[in-house]
Every structure is written in structure tokens, then in C-alpha cells.
Backbone bond lengths (Angstrom), bond angles and torsions (degrees), N, CA, C in turn:
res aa  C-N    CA-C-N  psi(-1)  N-CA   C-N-CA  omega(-1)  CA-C   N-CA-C  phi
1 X - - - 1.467 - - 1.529 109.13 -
2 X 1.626 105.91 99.69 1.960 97.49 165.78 1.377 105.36 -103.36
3 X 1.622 86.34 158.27 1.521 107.74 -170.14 1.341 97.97 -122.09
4 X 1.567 126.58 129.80 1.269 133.07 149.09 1.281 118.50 -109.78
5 X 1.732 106.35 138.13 1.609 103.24 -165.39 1.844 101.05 -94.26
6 X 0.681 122.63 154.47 1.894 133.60 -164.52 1.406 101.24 -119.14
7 X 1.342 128.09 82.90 1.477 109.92 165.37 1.595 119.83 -59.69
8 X 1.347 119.92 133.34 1.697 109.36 -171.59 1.395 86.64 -135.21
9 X 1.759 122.95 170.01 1.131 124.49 172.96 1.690 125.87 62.86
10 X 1.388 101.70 -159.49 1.377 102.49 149.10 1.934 144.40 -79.31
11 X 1.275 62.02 -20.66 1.756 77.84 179.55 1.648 115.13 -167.02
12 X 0.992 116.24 18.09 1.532 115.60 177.20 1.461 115.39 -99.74
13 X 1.259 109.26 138.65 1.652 125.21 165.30 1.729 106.16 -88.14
14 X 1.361 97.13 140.98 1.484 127.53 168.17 1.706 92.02 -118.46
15 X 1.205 107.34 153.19 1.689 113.26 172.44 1.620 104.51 -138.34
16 X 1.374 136.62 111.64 1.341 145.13 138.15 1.241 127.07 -20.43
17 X 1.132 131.52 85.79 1.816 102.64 171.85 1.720 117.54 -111.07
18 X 1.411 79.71 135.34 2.216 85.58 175.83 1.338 115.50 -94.92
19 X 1.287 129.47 128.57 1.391 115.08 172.37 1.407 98.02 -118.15
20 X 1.365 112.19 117.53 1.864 131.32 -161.25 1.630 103.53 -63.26
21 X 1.450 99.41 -32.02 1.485 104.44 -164.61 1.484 123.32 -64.09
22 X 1.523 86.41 -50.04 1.664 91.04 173.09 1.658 109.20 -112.19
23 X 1.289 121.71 24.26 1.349 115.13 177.34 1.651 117.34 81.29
24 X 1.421 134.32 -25.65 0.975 138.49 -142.32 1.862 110.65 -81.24
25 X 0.821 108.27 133.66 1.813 112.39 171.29 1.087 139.43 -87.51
26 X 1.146 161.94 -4.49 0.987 148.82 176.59 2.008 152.74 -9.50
27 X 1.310 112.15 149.92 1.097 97.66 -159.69 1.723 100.14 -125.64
28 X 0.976 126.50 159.67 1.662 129.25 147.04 0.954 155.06 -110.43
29 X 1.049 146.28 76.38 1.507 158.28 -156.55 1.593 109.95 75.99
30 X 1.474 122.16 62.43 1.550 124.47 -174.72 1.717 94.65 -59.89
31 X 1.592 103.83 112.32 1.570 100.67 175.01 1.681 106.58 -67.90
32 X 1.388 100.89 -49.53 1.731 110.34 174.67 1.763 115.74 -120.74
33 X 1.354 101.41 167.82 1.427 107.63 169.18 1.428 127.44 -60.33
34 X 1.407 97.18 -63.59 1.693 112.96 177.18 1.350 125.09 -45.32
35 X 1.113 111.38 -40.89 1.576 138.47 177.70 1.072 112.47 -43.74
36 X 1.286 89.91 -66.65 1.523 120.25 -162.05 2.067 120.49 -84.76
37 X 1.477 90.89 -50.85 1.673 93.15 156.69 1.609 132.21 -46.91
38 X 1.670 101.71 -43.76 1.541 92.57 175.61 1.179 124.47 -56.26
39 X 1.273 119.23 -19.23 1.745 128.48 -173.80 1.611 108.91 -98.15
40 X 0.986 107.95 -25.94 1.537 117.20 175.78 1.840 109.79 -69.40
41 X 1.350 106.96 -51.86 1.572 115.72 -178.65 1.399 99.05 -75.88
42 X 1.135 138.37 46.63 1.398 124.93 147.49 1.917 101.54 -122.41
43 X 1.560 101.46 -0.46 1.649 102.56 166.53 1.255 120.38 -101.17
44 X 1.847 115.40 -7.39 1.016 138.38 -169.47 1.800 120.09 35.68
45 X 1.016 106.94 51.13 1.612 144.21 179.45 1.469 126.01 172.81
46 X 1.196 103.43 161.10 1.770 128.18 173.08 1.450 114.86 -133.39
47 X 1.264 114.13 129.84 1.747 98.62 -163.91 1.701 89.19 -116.86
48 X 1.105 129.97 -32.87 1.413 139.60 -155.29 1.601 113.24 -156.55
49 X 1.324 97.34 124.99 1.391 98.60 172.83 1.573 109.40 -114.01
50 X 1.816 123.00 124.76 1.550 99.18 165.49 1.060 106.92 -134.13
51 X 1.713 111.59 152.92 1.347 144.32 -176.77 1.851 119.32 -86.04
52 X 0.950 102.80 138.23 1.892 107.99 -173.52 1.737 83.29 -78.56
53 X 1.476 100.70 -67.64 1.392 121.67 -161.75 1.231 112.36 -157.60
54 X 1.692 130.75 -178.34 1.282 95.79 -118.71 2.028 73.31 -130.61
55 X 1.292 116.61 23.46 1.519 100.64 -176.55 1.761 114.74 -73.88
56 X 1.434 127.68 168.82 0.824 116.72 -171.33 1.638 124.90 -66.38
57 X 1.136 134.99 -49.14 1.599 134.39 163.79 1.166 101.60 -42.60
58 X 1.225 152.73 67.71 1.352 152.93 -156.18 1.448 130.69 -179.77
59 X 1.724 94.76 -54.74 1.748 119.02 -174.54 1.679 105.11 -133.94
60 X 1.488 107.92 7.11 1.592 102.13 171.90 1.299 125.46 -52.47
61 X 1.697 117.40 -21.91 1.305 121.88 -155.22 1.351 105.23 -108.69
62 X 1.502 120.91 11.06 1.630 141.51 -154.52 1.241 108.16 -65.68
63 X 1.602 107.16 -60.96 1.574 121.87 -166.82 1.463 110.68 -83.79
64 X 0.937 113.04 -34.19 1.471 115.47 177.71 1.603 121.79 -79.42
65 X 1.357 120.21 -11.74 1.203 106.08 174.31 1.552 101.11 -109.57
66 X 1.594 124.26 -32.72 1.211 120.33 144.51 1.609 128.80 -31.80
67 X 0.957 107.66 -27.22 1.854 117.07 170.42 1.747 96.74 -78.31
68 X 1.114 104.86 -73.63 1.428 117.31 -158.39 1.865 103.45 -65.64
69 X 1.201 124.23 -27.07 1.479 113.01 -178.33 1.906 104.10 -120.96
70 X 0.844 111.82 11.37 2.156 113.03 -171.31 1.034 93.66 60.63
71 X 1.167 157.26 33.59 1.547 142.21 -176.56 1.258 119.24 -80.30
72 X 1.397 131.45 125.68 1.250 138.84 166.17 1.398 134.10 -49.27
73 X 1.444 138.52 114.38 1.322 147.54 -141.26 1.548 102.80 -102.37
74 X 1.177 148.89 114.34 1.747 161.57 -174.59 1.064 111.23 -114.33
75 X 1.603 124.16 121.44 1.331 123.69 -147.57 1.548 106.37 -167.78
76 X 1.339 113.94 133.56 1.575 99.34 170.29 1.520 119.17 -58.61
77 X 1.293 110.96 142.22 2.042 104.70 166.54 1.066 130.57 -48.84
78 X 1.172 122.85 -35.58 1.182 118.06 -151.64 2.003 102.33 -89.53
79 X 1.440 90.08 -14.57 1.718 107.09 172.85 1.149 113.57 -104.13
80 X 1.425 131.48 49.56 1.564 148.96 -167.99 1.573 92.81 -85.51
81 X 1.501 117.92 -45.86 1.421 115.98 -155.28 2.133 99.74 -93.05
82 X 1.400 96.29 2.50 1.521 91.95 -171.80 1.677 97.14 -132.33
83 X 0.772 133.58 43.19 1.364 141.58 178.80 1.759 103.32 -152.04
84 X 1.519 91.13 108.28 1.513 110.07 -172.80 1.568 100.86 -60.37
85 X 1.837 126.25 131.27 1.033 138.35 172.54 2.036 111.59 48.66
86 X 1.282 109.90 55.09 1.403 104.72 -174.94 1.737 100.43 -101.88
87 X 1.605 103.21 151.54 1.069 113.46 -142.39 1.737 103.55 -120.10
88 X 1.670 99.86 -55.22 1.242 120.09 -177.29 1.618 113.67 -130.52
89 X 1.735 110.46 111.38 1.454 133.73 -154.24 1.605 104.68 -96.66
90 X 1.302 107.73 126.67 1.433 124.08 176.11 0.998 101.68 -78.77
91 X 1.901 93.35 172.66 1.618 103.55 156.65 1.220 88.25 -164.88
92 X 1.600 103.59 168.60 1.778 114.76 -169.68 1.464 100.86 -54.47
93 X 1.163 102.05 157.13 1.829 107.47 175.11 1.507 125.33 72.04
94 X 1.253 107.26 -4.64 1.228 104.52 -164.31 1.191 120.51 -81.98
95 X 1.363 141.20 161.56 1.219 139.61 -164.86 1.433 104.78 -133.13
96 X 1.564 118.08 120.15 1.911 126.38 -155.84 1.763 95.55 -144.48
97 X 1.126 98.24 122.86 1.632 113.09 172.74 1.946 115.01 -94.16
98 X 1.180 112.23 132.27 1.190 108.79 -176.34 1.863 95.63 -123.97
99 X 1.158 118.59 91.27 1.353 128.52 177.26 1.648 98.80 97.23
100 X 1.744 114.83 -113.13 1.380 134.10 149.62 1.476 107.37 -97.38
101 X 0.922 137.45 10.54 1.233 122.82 132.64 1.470 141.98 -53.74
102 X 1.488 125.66 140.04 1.276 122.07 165.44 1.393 124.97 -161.79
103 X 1.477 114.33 139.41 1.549 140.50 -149.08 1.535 109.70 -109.91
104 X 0.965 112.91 146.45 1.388 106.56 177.63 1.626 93.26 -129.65
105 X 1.788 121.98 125.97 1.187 136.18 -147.07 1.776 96.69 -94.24
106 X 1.055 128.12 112.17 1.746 131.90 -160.56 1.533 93.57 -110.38
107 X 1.125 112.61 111.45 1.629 121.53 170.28 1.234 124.25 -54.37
108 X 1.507 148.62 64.90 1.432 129.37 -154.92 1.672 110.95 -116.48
109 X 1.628 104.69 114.56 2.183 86.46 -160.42 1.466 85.80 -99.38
110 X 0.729 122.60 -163.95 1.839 146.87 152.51 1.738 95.71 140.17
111 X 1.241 128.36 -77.22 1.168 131.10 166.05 1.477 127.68 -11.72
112 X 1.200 96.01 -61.36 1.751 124.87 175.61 1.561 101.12 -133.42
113 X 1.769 106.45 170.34 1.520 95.34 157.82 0.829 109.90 -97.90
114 X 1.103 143.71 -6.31 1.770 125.26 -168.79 1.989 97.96 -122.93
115 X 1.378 108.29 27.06 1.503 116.35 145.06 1.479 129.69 -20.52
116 X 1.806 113.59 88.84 1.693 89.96 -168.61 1.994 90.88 -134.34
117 X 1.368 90.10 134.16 1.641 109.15 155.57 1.902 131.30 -72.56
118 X 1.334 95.47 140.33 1.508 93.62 178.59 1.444 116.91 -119.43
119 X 1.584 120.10 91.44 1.023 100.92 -165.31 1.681 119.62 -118.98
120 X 1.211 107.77 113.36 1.684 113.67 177.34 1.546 125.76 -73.58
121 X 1.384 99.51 91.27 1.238 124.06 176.93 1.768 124.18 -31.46
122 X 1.443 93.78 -61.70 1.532 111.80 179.66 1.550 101.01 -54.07
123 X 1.545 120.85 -34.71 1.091 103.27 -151.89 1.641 109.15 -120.12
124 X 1.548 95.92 14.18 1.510 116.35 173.84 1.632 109.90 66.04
125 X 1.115 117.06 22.36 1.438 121.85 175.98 1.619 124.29 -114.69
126 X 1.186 98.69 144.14 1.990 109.61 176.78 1.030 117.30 -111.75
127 X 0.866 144.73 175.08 1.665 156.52 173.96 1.813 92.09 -141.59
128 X 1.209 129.13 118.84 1.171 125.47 -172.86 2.097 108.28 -123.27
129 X 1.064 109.97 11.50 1.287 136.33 -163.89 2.016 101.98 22.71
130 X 1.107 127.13 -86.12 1.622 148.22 -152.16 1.381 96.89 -150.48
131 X 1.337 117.27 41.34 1.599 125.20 -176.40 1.690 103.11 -124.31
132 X 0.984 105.71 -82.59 1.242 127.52 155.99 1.688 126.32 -99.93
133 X 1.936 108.21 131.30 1.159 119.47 175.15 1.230 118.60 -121.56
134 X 1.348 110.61 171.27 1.589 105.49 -171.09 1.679 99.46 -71.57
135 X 1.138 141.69 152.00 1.641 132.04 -145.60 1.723 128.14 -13.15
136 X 1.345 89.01 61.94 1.736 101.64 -177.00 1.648 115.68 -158.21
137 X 0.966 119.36 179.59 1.544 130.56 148.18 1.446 125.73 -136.78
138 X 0.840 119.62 -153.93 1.300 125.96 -167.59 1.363 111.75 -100.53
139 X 1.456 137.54 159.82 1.287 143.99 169.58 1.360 107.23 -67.69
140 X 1.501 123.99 137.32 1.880 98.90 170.79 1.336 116.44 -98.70
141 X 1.218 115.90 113.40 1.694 114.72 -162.29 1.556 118.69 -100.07
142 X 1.520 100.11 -35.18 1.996 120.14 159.37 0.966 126.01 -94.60
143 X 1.386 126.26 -37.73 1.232 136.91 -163.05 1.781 120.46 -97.57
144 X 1.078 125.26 -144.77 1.415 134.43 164.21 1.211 113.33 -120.21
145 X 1.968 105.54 172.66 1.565 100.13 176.99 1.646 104.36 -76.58
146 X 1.765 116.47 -15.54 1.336 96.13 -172.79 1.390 105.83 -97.99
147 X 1.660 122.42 8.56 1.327 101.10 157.49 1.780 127.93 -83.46
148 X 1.451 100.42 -12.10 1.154 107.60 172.25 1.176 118.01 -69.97
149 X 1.769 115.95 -41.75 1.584 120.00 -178.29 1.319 108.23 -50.90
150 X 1.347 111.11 -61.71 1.882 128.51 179.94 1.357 91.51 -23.65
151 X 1.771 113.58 -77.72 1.400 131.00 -157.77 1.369 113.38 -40.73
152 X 1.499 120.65 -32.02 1.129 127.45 -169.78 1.699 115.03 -81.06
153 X 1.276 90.64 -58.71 1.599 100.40 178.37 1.542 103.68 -69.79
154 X 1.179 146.95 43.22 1.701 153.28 154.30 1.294 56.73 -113.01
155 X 0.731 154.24 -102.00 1.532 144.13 -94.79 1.972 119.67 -74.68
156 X 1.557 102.88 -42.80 1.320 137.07 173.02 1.494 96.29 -45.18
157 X 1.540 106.67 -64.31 1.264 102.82 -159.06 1.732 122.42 -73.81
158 X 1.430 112.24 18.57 1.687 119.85 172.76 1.386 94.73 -77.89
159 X 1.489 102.89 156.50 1.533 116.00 174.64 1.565 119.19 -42.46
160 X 0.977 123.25 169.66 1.320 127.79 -168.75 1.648 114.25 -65.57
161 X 1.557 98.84 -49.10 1.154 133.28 -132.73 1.785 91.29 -93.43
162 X 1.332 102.98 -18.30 1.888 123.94 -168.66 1.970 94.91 -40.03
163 X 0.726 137.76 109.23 1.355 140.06 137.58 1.678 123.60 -27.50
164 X 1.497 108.44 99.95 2.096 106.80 176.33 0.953 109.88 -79.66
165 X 1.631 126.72 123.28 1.128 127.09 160.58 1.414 126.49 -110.09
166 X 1.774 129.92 69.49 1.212 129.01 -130.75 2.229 97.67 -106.35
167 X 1.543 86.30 -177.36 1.676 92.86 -151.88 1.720 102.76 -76.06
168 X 1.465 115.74 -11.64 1.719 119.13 -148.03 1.919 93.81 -138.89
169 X 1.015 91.18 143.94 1.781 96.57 169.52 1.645 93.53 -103.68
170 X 1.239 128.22 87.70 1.636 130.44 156.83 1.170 100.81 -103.27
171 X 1.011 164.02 98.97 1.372 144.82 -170.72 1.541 101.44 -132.53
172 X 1.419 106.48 -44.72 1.669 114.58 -172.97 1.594 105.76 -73.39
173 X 1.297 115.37 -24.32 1.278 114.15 -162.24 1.874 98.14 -104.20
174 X 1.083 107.15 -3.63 1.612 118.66 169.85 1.508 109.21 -81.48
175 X 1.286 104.99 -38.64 1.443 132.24 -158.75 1.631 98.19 -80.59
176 X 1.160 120.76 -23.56 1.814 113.58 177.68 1.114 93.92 -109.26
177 X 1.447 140.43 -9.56 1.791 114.29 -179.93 1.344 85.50 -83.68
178 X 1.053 134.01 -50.93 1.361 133.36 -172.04 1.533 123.67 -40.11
179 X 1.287 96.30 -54.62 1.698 109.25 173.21 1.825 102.88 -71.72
180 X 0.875 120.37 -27.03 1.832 113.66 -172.49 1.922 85.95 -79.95
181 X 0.881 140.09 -33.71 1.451 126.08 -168.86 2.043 112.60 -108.78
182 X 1.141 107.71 -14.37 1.339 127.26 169.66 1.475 113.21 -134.49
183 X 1.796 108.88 62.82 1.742 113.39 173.40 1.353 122.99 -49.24
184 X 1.968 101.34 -39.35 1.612 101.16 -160.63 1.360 117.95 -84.42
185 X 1.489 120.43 -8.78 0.939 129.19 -176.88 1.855 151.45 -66.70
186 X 1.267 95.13 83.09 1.618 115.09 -155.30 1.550 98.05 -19.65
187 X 1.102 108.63 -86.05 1.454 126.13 -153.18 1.676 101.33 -30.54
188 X 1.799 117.34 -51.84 1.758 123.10 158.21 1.268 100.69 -17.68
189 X 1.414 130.27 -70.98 1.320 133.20 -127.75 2.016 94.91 -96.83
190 X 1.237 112.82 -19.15 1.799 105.70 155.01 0.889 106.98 -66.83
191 X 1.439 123.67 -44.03 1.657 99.69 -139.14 1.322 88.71 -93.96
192 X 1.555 136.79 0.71 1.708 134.26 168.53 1.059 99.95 -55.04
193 X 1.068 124.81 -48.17 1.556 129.70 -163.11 1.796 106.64 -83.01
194 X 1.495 109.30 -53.64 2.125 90.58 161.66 1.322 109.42 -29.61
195 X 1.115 95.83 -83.15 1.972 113.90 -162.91 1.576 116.33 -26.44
196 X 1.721 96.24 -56.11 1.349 98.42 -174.40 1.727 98.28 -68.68
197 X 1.058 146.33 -40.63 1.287 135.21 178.27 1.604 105.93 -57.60
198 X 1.259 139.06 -27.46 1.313 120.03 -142.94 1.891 79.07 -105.99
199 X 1.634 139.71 -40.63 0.998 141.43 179.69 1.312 108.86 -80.89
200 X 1.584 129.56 -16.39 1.921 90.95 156.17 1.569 100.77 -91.74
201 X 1.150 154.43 -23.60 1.493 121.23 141.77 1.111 146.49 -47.13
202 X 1.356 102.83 19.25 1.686 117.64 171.73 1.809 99.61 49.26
203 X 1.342 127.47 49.98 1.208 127.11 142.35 1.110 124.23 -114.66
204 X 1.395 128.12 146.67 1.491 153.10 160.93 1.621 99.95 -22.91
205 X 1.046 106.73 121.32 1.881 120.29 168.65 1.851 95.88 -81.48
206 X 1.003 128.50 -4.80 1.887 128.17 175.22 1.502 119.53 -80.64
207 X 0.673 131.50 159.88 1.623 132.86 -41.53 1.312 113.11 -47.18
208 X 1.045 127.34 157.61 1.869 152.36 166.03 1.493 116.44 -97.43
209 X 1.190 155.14 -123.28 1.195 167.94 -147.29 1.555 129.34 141.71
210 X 1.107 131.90 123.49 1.252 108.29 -170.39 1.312 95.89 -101.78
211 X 1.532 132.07 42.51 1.654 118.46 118.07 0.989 116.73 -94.18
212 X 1.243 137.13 -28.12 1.995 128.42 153.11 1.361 121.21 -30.33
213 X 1.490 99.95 -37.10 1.333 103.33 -164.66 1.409 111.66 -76.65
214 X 1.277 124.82 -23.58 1.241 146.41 -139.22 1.660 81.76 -111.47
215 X 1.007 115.27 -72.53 1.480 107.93 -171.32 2.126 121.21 -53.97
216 X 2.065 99.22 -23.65 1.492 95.85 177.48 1.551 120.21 -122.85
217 X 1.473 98.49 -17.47 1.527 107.20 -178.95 1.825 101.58 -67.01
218 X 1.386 85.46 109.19 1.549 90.13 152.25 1.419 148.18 -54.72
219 X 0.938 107.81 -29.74 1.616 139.09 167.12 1.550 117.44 -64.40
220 X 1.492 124.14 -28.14 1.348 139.36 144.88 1.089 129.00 -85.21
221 X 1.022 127.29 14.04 1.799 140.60 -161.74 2.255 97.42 -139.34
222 X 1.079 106.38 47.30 0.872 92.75 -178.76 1.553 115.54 -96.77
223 X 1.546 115.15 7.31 1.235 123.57 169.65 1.394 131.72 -90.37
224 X 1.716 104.49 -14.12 1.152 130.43 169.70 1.462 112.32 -25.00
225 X 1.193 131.33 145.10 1.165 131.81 177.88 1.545 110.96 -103.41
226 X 1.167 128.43 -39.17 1.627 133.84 167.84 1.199 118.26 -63.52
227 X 1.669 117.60 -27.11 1.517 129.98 161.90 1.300 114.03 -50.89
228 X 1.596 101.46 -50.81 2.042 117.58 -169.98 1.397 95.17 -66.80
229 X 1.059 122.62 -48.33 1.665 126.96 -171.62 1.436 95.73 -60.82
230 X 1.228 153.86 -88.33 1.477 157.04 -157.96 1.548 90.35 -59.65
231 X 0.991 152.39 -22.04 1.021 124.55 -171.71 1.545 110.94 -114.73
232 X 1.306 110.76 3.63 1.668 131.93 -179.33 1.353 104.69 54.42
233 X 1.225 136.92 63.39 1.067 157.49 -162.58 1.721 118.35 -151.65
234 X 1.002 112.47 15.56 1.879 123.90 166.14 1.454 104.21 -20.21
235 X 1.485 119.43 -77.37 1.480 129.54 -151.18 1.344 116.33 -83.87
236 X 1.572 100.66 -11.23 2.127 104.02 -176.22 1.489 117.61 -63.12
237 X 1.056 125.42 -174.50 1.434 141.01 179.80 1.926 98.61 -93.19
238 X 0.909 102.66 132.56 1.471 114.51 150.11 1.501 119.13 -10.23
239 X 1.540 107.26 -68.56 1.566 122.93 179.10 1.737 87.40 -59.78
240 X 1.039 135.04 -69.06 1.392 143.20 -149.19 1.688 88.97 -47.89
241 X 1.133 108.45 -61.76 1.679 107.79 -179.36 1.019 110.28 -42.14
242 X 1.521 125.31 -75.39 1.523 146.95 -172.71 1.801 94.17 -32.05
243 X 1.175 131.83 -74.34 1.046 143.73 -139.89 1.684 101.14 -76.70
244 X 1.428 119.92 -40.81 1.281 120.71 -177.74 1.603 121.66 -57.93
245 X 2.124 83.40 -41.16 1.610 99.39 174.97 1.572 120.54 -64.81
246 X 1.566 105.73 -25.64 1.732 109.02 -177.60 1.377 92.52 -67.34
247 X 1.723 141.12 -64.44 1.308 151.83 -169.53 1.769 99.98 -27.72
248 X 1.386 102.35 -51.05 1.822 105.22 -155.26 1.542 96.22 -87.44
249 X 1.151 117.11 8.76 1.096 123.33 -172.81 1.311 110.01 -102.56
250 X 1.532 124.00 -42.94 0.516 146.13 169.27 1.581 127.77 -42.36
251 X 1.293 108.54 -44.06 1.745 135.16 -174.63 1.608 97.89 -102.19
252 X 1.435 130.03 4.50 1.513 115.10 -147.62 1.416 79.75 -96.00
């Protein structure tokens, strides 16, 4: 399974995938055409296109490479009517092969409602679109904060070792709300120093880990006790944390 990362936009990832075995192509969330085609025409096909969800930086590149390659459109159901040219309709749990490949379709709303993960088990990888970020989450724009919390914790509980492959390069700007509400926290203060190395070489801070994540994402750490303290929040619920932190996040 190769992965090429697609910078599109201002800040969005598209991801390529080749599977050598059976030839097959695939793409993920083509924010645009242009972007995204130049990397595609060096496979000289598109076999599959899939969608997290269905906002526009996401599925802009849908119809047009669907025109230009026949490619098949993968999409949650319940976003049939908002997912430009979708072809073949998910549902939570489901299990979808793309060549020898295969995904198991992870329901995650808060963001959107029809919010869905792709995550390849065998091959320890996610596609987490605007769900999960490398020390972030997503804005909740359809959903709630406790569908986002839910969304997250399915998420926590993949192997450690799971590979993030998320929709947005925020990472630096994840990376100081994080540190302003979790100062003491060692592991923050490495990965300041990755990041900033990997972004003045103009490379991608992606993939993450969701044991990285676990150890810096704030947004999963809502049990933290030095978190509850800075945020004077000792006695709340989990969600209560989670949700305050999306708010300040929000304005940050």
C-alpha cells in the first residue's frame, strides 16, 4: 500500500493510494482537480474515489476526475444527496475492499453528520478526514460536542501503533493551544521541536500515531488532571472538559 500525500488548497491533504498488487488507485478526499490530477496521471488511472464527508474542500475534485478517469465515488449513505457523483454507499461497520485492499467504514459525526473514517486494519492505517487531527479535532459544525467526544474515543481505542492520516495540515497551530493548556507536558515540548523541523523544510507534519496522539492531543486527554487544574475544572465530566477545550479552541 503507497501513499502519496497531495497538498491541495490552503492547507488540505488529498492522499493517493497504489495497491501494486492488483494495480488499483485510489484517492481520498480530492479537495481539487488540479492538485490532485497531476499525481494521479503518473498512474494513468483512478479506480476509486473516497469521501470522509461531504464538505466542499473535500469532494471539489469529484466530478471532474470522475469524468476524466470513470472512477467510482465511496461515500457514507446517509450523504448520498451531498456527495458529488457518489456511487457506492456505506454504512457504519462496514467492511469494503478496494483491489486487495480492505477498510473497515468507522462512523464518526460531530463535524458533519454523516462523518466517516477509513480505517485499514491490516495495514495499521486511518484516513480520519476533519475528525481527527494530528493534536486537534475537528470544528463541530452538524453535530454536537458529545458527538464529537463519542467520535473521538472510537477513535482512541485503535491500536497504538494505527498510523493518522488526517484531512488539514494544522498541526503547529494545534500544537500551541495545546501547549498554552498542557505547558508541562514533555512529550508537547518534542514534538515542538519535530514539527518545527519538518515545516521549515516544507514537509507535511502527517502521519501522527494514535499513541502520539494519546500521549499530546489535548482533546484526548480530557481526564488529565493538570489539564482539570488549568482549566479549573477538577470535578467535571470528561465531556465537560472535552467540550470547554473545543469552545477555547474555537476563539484561539
Amino acid at each position: 500500500m503507497k501513499i502519496e500525500i497531495i497538498k491541495c488548497l490552503n492547507d488540505n491533504y488529498s492522499y493517493l493510494i497504489f495497491e501494486e498488487e492488483t494495480n488499483i488507485v485510489s484517492i481520498i478526499d480530492p479537495s481539487e482537480f488540479v492538485s490532485c490530477d497531476r499525481v494521479i496521471q503518473k498512474y494513468k488511472k483512478l479506480d476509486y474515489i473516497l469521501n470522509t464527508h461531504h464538505h466542499a474542500d473535500h469532494v471539489d475534485g469529484n466530478i471532474e476526475l470522475k469524468k476524466k478517469y470513470n472512477s467510482k465515488i465511496i461515500g457514507y449513505h446517509n450523504d448520498k444527496d451531498r456527495i458529488p457523483g457518489i456511487d457506492i454507499l456505506l454504512k457504519d461497520g462496514q467492511i469494503q475492499k478496494i483491489g486487495n485492499l480492505v477498510f473497515k467504514t468507522i462512523f464518526i459525526p460531530g463535524h458533519t453528520k454523516g462523518h466517516i473514517a477509513f480505517h485499514f486494519k491490516d495495514k495499521k492505517i486511518i484516513f480520519t478526514g476533519d475528525t481527527l487531527f494530528s493534536l486537534g479535532c475537528g470544528r463541530v459544525f452538524e453535530g454536537t460536542h458529545l458527538d464529537m467526544f463519542n467520535s473521538l474515543n472510537k477513535l482512541k481505542m485503535l491500536p497504538l501503533e494505527t498510523k493518522v492520516y488526517c484531512g488539514h495540515e494544522y498541526t503547529k497551530s494545534n500544537l500551541d493551544f495545546c501547549l498554552k493548556y498542557d505547558p508541562n507536558n514533555l512529550s508537547l515540548k518534542e514534538k515542538l521541536i519535530k514539527v518545527n523541523s519538518k515545516i521549515k523544510s516544507n514537509l507535511p507534519t502527517i502521519p501522527t500515531t494514535i499513541g502520539e496522539e494519546l500521549k499530546t492531543n489535548i482533546f484526548l486527554r480530557p481526564d488529565d488532571s493538570e489539564i482539570r487544574k488549568v482549566l479549573n475544572l477538577k470535578n467535571s465530566s470528561n465531556q465537560e472538559v472535552f467540550s470547554k477545550l473545543r469552545d477555547l479552541k474555537d476563539i484561539f
